[in-house]
N, C-alpha and C positions, 0 to 999 in steps of 0.2 A: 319294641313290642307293640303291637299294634293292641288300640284300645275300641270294643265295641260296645262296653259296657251301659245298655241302656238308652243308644244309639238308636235316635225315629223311633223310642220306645220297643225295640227290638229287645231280646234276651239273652243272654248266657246262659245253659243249662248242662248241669254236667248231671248225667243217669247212670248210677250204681245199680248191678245185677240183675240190666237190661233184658240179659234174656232171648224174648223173639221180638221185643221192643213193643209190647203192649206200653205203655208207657209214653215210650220216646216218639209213638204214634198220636198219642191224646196229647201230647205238648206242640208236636208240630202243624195239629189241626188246627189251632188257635191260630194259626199266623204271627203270631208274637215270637218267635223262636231264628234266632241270627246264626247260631252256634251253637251248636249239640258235642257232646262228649257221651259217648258210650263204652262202659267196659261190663267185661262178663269174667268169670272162672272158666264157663265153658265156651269154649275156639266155637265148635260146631253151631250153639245158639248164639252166640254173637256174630258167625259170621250170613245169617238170616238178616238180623238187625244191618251191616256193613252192606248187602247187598242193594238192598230194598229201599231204605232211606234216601240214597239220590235218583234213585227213577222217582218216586212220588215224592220229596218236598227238598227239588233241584238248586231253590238260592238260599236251602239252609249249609252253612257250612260242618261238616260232619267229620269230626276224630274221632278215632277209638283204641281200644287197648284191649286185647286178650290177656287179663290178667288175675290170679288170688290178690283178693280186695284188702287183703292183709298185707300184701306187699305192694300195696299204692301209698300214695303220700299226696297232700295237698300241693307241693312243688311242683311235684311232676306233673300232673294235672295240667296246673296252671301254663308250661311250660307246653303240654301237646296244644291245649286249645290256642294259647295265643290271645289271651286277655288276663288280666290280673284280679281282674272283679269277677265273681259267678253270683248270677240273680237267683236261679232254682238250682237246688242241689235235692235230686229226687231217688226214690228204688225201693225197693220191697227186696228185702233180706229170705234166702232159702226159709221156709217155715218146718220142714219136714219132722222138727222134733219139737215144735208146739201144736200141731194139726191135732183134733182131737180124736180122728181114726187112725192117726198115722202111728210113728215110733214112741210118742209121746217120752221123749227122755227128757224134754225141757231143756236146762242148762248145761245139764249133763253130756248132752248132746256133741257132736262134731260142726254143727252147722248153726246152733245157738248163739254162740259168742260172735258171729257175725253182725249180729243185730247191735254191738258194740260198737265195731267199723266201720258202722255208718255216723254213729254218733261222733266219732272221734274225726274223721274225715267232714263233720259239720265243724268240728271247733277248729279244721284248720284252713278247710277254706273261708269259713264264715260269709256262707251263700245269705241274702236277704231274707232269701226264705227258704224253708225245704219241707219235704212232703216223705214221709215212712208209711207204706203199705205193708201189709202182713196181717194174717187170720184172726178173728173177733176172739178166740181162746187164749191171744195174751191177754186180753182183757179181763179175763176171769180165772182157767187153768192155771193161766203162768202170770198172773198180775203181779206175783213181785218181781221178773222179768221187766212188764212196761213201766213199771212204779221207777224201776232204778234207771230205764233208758229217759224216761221222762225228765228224771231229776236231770241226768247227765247232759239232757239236751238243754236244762235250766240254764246249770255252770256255766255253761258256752257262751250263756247271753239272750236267750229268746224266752219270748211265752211261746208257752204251749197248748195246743187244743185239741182234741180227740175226740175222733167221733167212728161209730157202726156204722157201713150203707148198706144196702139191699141192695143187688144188681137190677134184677127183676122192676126194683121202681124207678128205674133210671132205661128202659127200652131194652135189657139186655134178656135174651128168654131163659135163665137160667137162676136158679136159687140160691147164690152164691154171695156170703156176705163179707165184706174186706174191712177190717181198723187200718182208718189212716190216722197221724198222726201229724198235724201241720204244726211250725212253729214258724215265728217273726221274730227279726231283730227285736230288741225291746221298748226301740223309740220308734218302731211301724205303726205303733198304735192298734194292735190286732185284736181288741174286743169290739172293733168293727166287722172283725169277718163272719161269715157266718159259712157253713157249711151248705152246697148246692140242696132246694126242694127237692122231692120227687116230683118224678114228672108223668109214673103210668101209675096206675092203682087195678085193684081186682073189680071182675064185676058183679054188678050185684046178682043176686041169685033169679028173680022173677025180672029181669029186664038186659036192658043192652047198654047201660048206664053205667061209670064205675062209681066205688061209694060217694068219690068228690067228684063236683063237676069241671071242674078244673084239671084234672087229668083223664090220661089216655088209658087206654086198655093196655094191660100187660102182656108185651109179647110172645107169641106160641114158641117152639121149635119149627113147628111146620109152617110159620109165617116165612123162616129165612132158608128153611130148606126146600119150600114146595117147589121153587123150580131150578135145582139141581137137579141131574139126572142120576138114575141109578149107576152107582162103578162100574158097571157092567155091561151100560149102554153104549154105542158110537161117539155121541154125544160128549158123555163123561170124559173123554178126549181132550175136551175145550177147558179143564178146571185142572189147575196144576193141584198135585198131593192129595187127584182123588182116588185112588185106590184102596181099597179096602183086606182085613185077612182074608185068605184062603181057610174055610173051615171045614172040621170033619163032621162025615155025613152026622154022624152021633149028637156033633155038638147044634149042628143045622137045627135036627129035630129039640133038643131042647131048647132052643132060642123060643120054637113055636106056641110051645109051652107056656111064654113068660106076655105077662098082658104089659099094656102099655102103660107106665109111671111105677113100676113094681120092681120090687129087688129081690131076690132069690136069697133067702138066707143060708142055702146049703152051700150056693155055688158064688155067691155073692156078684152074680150077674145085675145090671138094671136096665131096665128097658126103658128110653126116655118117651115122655108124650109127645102125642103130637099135636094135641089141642093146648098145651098150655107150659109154662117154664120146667128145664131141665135141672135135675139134683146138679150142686156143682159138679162140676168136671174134673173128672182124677185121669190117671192115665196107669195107675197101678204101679207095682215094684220094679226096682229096675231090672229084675231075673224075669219079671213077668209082667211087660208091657201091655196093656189091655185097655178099648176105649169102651163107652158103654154102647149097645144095642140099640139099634137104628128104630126110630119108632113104626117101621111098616113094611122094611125089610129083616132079612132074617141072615143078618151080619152086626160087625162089628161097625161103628161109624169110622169113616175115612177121617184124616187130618182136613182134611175143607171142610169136614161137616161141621167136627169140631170148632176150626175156624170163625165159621161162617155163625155159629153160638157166640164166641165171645165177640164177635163184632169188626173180624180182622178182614180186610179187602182184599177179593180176591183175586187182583195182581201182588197179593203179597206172600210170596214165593220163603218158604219153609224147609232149611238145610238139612243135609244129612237124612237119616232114615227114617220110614214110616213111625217106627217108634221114638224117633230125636222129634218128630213133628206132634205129635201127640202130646209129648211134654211141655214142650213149648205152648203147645196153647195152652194146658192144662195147669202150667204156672204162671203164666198170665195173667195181669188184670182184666178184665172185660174191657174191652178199647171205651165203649160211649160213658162206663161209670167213671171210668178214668178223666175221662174228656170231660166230663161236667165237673168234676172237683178240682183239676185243674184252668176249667176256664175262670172259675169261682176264684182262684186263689189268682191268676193273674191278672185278672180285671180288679182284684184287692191293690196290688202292688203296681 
């Protein structure tokens, strides 16, 4: 079995509940990354991740597994990548039943006890390190949820550290706040690490200053959308997964209605701005696909719009249907929050 374990300072990384590989994209930007491992539950968002990966990062070596995470094992794992050691053992577990809008059934839930499978999948590959993302409302909603993963992550062998980011202070234009959850073996020595600064801040109200000087201004929507063109143009041609719905006259006219940064509590529409960061991105039930309202058109946003929000490149091509691409970004971490916590964590190790 061939060993690359830490090779030129290279990585092993194996990425739990990939997704459309927001993730597996903020690990590969680092250059640190030999070996990647990706699996999903679902074929159709995994197989975004399996497409895209060797056109943009071609001398990482890349497996993966369309598989329930419940019926993986660290063996197996070890056996597809082709090394016996894994450095980062990374992923964000489905949240749908800790979201604070969402089902909120917490444990109860179908999709909760995942958040187990990761942990168990840490005690038996016993990665270096590993990284848990998932919603700030375990935090609080469901904190005996983190309390008990936390503990279990103890068992295993690591400390553990926890921390809230803001997307929005990290370059992404959007309001969206993730708990990640890092732990280190216990001889890593990890009360050296520290979790990435922010890097943009708001500005102040009577100038063009943000409150610290040391940071950037926080990004609009219309900073990464102003030169896309409308779906409906020649142009829009040139942008894979920009098509938008077809809406009825009815609903045309209500869009009109709705001002920019506002949410419609009857209809529970929102219309994101254009001068400044967007509510997080949902993408709605799975009976009822829905992205939010384009800040200046009078549609739904396309999956590149979407995209082009959380940070994902626009040669990175999005499987299956308008609505499979929606969720994918919509589950997503924001690619550049991503990328600072993981550059943070492997310039640690």
């Amino acid at each position: 079995m061939t060993q690359l374990h830490n090779t030129n300072n290279k990585l092993t990384v194996v990425s739990l509940f990939s997704g459309a590989g927001g993730l597996d994209i903020a690990a590969c930007r680092t250059g640190r990354v030999a070996r990647l491992f990706s699996t999903d539950a679902n074929a159709t968002f995994l197989q975004t991740t399996i497409n895209n990966i060797p056109n943009h990062f071609p001398n990482v070596v890349h497996k993966h597994i369309a598989a329930d995470v419940k019926k993986l094992h660290g063996p197996q794992i070890i056996e597809s990548i082709g090394t016996s050691k894994v450095d980062l053992l990374m992923g964000g577990p489905p949240c749908d039943d800790f979201t604070s809008i969402g089902r909120k059934k917490g444990f109860e839930g179908d999709k909760a006890p995942l958040v187990f499978e990761f942990s168990r999948l840490v005690n038996e590959l016993k990665p270096r390190v590993f990284l848990f993302e998932n919603v700030p409302s375990l935090a609080n909603m469901w904190k005996n949820v983190l309390d008990e993963l936390v503990q279990s992550l103890k068992n295993s062998g690591y400390d553990v550290v926890v921390q809230i980011l803001e997307s929005q202070k990290f370059g992404v234009p959007s309001l969206r706040k993730r708990l990640f959850v890092v732990g280190f073996k216990s001889n890593e020595e990890p009360t050296a690490f520290a979790f990435p600064r922010a890097t943009h801040g708001e500005l102040m109200a009577e100038s063009n200053q943000t409150y610290s000087s040391d940071l950037l201004p926080y990004v609009s929507v219309g900073d990464v959308l102003k030169d896309l063109p409308d779906n409906c143009e020649p142009t829009a041609l040139n942008f894979n997964n920009h098509t938008a719905r077809i809406h009825r006259p009815s609903t045309i006219e209500h869009f009109k209605t709705i001002p920019q940064g506002i949410q419609v509590k009857k209809s529970y529409r929102y219309r994101a701005p254009w001068d400044g960061p967007s509510h997080s991105l949902t993408a709605g039930m799975d009976s009822s696909t829905k992205s939010y309202i384009h800040p200046i058109y009078h549609r739904e946003m396309s999956v590149r719009e979407y995209a082009r929000i959380h940070g994902f490149p626009d040669t990175w091509i999005f499987s299956g249907t308008r609505s499979n691409g929606l969720k994918q970004v919509a589950n997503a971490v924001p690619v550049l929050l991503a990328e600072s916590v993981l550059r943070s964590i492997i310039n640690f190790i």
